[in-house]
C-alpha positions as CSV (number, residue, x, y, z in Angstrom):
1,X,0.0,0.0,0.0
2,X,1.5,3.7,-1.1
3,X,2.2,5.7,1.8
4,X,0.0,8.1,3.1
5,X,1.4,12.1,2.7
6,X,1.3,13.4,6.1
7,X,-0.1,17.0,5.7
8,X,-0.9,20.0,7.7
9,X,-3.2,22.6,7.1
10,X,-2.3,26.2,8.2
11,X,-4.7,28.4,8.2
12,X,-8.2,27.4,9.0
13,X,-10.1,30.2,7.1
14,X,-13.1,29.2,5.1
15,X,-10.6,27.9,2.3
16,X,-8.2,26.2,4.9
17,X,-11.2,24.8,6.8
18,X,-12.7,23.4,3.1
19,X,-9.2,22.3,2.3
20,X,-8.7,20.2,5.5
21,X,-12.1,18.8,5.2
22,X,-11.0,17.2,1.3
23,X,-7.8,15.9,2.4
24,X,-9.5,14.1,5.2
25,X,-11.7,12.5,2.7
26,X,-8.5,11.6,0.4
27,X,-7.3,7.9,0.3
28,X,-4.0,9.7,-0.3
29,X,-3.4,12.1,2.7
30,X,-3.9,12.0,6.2
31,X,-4.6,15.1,8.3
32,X,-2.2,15.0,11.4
33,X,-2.8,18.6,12.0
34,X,-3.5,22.0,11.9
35,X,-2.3,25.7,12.5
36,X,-4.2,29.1,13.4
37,X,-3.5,32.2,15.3
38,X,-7.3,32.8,16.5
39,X,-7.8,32.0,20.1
40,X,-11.7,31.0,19.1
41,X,-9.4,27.7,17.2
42,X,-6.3,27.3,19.1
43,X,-6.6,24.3,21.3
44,X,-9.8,22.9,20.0
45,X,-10.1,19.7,18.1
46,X,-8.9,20.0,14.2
47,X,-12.2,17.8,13.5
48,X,-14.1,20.2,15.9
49,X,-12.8,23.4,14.0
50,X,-13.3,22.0,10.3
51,X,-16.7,20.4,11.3
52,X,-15.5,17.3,10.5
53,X,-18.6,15.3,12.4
54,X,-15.9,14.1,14.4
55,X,-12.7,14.2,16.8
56,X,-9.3,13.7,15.3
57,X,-7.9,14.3,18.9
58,X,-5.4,16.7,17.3
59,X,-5.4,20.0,18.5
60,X,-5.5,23.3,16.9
61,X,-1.7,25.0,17.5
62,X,-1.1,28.5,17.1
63,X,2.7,27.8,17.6
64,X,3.1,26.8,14.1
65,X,7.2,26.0,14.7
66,X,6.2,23.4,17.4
67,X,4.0,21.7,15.7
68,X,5.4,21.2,12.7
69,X,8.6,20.0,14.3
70,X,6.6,17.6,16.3
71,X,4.6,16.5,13.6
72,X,7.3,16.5,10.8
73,X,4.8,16.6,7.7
74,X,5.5,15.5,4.7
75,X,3.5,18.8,2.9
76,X,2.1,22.0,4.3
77,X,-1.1,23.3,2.8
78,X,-1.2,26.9,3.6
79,X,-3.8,29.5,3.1
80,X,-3.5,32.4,5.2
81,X,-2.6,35.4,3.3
82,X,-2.4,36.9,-0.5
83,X,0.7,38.6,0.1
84,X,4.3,37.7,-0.1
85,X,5.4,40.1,3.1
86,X,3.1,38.6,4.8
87,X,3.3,35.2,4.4
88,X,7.1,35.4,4.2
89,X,8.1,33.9,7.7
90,X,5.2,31.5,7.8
91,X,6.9,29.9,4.5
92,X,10.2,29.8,5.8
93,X,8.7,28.2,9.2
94,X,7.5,25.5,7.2
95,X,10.5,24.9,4.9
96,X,13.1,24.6,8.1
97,X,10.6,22.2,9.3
98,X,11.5,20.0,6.1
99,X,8.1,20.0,4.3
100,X,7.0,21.0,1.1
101,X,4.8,23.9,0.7
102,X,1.8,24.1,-1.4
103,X,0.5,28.0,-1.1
104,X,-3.0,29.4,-1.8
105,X,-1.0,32.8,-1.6
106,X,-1.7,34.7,-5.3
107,X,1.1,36.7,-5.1
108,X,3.4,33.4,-4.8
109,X,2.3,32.2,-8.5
110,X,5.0,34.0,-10.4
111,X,6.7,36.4,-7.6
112,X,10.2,36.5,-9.3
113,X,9.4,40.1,-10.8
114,X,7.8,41.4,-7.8
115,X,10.1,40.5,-5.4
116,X,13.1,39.0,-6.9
117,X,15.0,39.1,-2.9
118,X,12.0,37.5,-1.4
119,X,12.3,34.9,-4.0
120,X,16.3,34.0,-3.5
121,X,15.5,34.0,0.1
122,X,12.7,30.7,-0.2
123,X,14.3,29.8,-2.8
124,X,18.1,29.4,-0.8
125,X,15.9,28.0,2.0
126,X,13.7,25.5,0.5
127,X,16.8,24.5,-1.6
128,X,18.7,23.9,1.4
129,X,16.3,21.8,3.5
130,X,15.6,20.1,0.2
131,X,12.1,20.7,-0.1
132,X,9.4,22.7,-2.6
133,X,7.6,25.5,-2.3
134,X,4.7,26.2,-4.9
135,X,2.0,29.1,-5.3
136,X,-1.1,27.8,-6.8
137,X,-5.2,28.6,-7.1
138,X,-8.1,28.8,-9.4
139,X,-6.7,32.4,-10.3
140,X,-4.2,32.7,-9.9
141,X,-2.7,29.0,-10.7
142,X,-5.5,27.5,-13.4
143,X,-8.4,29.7,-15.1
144,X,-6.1,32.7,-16.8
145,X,-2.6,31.1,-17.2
146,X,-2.0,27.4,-16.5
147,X,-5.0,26.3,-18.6
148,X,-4.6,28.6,-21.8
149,X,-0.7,27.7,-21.4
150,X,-1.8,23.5,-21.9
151,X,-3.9,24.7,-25.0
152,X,-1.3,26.4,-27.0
153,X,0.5,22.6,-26.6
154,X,-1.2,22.2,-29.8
155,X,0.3,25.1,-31.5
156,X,3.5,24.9,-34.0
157,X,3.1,29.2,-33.5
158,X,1.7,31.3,-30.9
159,X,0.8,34.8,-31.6
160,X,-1.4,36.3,-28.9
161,X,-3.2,34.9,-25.9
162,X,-6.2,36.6,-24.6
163,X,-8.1,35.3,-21.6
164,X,-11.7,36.4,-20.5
165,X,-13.3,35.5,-17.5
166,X,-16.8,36.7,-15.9
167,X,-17.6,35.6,-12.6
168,X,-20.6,36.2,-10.3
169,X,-19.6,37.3,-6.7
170,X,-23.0,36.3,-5.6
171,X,-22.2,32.8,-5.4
172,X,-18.5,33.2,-3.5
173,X,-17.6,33.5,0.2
174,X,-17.9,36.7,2.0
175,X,-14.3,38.0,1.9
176,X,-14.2,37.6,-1.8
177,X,-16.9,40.0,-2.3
178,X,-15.5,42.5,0.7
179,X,-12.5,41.9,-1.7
180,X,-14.2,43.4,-4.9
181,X,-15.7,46.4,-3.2
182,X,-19.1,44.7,-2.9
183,X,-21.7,48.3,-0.9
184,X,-19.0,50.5,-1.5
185,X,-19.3,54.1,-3.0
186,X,-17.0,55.1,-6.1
187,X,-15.5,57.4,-4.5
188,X,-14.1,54.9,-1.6
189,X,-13.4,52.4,-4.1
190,X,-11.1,54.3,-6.3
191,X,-9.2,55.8,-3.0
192,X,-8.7,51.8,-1.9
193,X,-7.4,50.9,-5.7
194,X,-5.1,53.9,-5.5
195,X,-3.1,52.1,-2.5
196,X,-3.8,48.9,-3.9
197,X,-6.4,47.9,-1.0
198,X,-8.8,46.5,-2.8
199,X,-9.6,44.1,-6.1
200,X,-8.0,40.8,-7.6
201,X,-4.7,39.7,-6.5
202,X,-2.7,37.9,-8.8
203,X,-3.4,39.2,-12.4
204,X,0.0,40.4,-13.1
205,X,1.5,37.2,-11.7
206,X,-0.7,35.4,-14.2
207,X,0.2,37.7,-16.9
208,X,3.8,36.8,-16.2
209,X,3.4,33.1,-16.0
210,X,1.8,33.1,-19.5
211,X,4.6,35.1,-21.2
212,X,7.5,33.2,-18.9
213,X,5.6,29.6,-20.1
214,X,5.4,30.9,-24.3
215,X,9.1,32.5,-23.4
216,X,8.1,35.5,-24.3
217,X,10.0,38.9,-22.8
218,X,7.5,41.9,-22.8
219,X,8.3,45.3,-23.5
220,X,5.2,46.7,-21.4
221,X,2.8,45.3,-19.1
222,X,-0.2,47.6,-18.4
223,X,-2.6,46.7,-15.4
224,X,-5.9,49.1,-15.0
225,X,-8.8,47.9,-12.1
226,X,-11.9,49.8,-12.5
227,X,-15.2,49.5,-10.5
228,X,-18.7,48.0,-11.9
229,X,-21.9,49.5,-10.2
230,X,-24.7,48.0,-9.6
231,X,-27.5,48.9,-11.3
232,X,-30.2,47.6,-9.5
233,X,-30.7,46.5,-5.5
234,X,-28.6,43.5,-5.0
235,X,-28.7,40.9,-1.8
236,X,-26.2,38.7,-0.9
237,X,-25.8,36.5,2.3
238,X,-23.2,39.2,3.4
239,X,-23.9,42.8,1.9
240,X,-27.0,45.0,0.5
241,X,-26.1,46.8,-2.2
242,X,-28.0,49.7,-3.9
243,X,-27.7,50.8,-7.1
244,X,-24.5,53.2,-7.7
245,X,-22.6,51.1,-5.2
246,X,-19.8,49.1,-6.3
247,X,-20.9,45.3,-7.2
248,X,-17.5,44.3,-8.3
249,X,-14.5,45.1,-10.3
250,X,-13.2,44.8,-14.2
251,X,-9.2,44.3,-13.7
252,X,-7.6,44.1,-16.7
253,X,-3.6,43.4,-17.9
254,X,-2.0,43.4,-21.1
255,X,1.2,43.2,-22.4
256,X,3.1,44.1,-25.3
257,X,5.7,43.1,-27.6
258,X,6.8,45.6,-30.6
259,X,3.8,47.6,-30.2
260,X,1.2,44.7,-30.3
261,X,-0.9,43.4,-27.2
262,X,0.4,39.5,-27.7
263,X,-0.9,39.0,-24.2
264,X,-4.9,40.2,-22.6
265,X,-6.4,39.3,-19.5
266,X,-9.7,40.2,-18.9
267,X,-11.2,39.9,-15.5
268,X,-15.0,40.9,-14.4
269,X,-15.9,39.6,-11.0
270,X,-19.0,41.3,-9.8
271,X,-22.4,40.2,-8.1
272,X,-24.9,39.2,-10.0
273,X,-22.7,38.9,-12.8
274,X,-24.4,38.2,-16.3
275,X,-23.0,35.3,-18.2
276,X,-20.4,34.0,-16.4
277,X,-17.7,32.1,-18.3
278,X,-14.1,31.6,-18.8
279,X,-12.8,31.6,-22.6
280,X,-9.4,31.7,-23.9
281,X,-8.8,32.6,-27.6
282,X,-5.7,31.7,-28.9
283,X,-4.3,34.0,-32.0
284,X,-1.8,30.5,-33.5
285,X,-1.0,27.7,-35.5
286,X,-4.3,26.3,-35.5
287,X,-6.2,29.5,-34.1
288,X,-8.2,27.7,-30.8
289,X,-10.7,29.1,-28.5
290,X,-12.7,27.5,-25.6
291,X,-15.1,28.4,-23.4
292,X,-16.4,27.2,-20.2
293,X,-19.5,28.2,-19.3
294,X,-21.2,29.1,-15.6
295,X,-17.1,29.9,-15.1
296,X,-15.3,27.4,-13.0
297,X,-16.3,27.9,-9.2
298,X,-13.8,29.6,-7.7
299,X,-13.8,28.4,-3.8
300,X,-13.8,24.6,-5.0
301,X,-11.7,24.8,-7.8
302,X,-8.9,26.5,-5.7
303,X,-9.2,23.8,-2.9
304,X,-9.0,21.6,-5.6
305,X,-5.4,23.0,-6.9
306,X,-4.4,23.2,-3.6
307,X,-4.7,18.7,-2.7
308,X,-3.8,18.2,-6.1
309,X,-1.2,19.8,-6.2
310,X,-0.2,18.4,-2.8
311,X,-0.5,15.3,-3.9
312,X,2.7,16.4,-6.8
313,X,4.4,18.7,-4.9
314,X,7.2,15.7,-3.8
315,X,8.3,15.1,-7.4
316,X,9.5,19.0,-8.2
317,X,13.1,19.7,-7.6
318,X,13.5,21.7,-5.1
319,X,13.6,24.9,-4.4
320,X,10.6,28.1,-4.8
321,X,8.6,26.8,-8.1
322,X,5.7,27.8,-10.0
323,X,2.9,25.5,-11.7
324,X,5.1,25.9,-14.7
325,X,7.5,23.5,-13.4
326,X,4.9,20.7,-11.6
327,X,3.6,17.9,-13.9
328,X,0.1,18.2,-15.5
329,X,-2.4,19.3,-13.0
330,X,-4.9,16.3,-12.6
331,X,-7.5,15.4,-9.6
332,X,-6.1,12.5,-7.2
333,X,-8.1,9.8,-5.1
């Protein structure tokens, strides 16, 4: 019988706690424990906290050095922040503790240009205790870079890549639409997306793993996040919004090579959102184009990239990585 990957789950938000509950389910994992900082989790039961319908007699820690040298996992599944100076000492917590790191962290995708010292530091580290790390997610991590990079496998020539991808906020948990501006006024939302408080995190990174996948160096990269209003009373589990308040956001990023966009990506993520979809058009050698409609569900789908890709993780040299360098991603029993 294969081994069982020993994994811990820090970070018992709503995607940690929906996380933890799949990889209990998995024939391939087994939960030995799991990490959080609020006092309303640390010391209960991990079954307790992830309502499990049972007791794994494993305790919450909010130590997260103890317990991983206790436990000695063989991958960390962590979900706590979108940010790399945040997330930063967590990542290297978990790498001296000699496990691999699979990261629901957007701006860990493709972070090379954002922060290149950041990156030589986890990547030195996770070299060194000969483990990897890996930023992955629905989007970042699937929808708007690694699924329109497996499609232009078929292509002797690619030309442009554009990506378009409508989602309804409705349907998603509460801090995704507190994310998009969901009852704000214009007027606060635009003084948020001038100190980059608000909107979708990881578009550039995406942006960046498309060109770094087709090997393509571009000589601009434009990013613009505007706000969609609603135009009608919307409810929501979480937030009442009127028309003129914000619904949602249309981020956008392009880049260009000799003057011509060769990559677009096209976000709208708003409640209520009409048609939602994710389509990819490829400009190549056969032209291609798909399109998924209803979108894929964001909450699932990134819990979904996170234990797949935990189930992977062991076979990538070590070091920081991106999806780019993991085999094909694929759901595991």
């Amino acid at each position: 019988m294969e081994k069982k990957i020993r994994v811990v789950q820090f970070g018992l938000g709503p995607i940690g706690i929906e996380t933890a509950k799949v990889i209990d389910k998995k024939n391939r994992f087994e939960l030995v424990g799991g990490i959080d900082i609020d006092p309303d989790k640390a010391g209960r039961d991990l079954g307790e906290v992830c309502g499990l319908g049972k007791t794994l007699g494993r305790p919450v820690s909010g130590d997260a050095d103890a317990l991983l040298h206790e436990l000695k996992p063989d991958v960390v599944l962590h979900t706590t922040s979108s940010f790399l100076d945040k997330v930063e000492d967590q990542l290297l917590t978990c790498i001296r503790a000699g496990a691999h790191v699979v990261s629901s962290t957007e701006e860990l995708l493709y972070p090379f240009e954002r922060d290149a010292d950041f990156s030589a530091r986890i990547d030195a580290a996770a070299r060194r205790h000969n483990v990897a790390v890996v930023g992955t997610g629905v989007n970042p991590g699937f929808a708007m870079d690694i699924l329109p990079l497996t499609l232009t496998g078929v292509c002797t020539e690619v030309k442009s890549v554009r990506i378009e991808r409508v989602s309804n906020a409705s349907e998603r948990r509460q801090p995704l639409q507190k994310k998009v501006g969901a009852g704000m006024s214009e007027a606060e939302f635009r003084e948020l997306a001038a100190r980059g408080g608000i909107g979708h995190i990881g578009l550039v990174e995406s942006l960046l793993a498309v060109a770094a996948g087709l090997d393509w160096k571009p000589d601009a990269v434009e990013e613009k996040l505007e706000p969609i209003l609603a135009e009608k009373d919307i409810h929501t589990d979480y937030f009442h919004v009127r028309p003129g308040q914000v619904a949602g956001i249309h981020h956008t990023c392009t880049a260009t090579i000799g003057g011509k966009t060769v990559i677009d990506l096209d976000l709208k993520m708003y409640l209520d959102a009409r048609d939602p979809h994710d389509s990819v058009f490829i400009e190549g050698t056969p032209p291609l184009s798909m399109r998924i409609d209803g979108g894929i569900f964001g909450d699932t789908a990134t819990v979904a990239a996170l234990v797949n890709t935990a189930a992977r993780i062991h076979t990538a040299v070590p070091g920081l990585r991106t999806m780019l360098d993991l085999t094909v991603p694929r759901a595991v029993s």
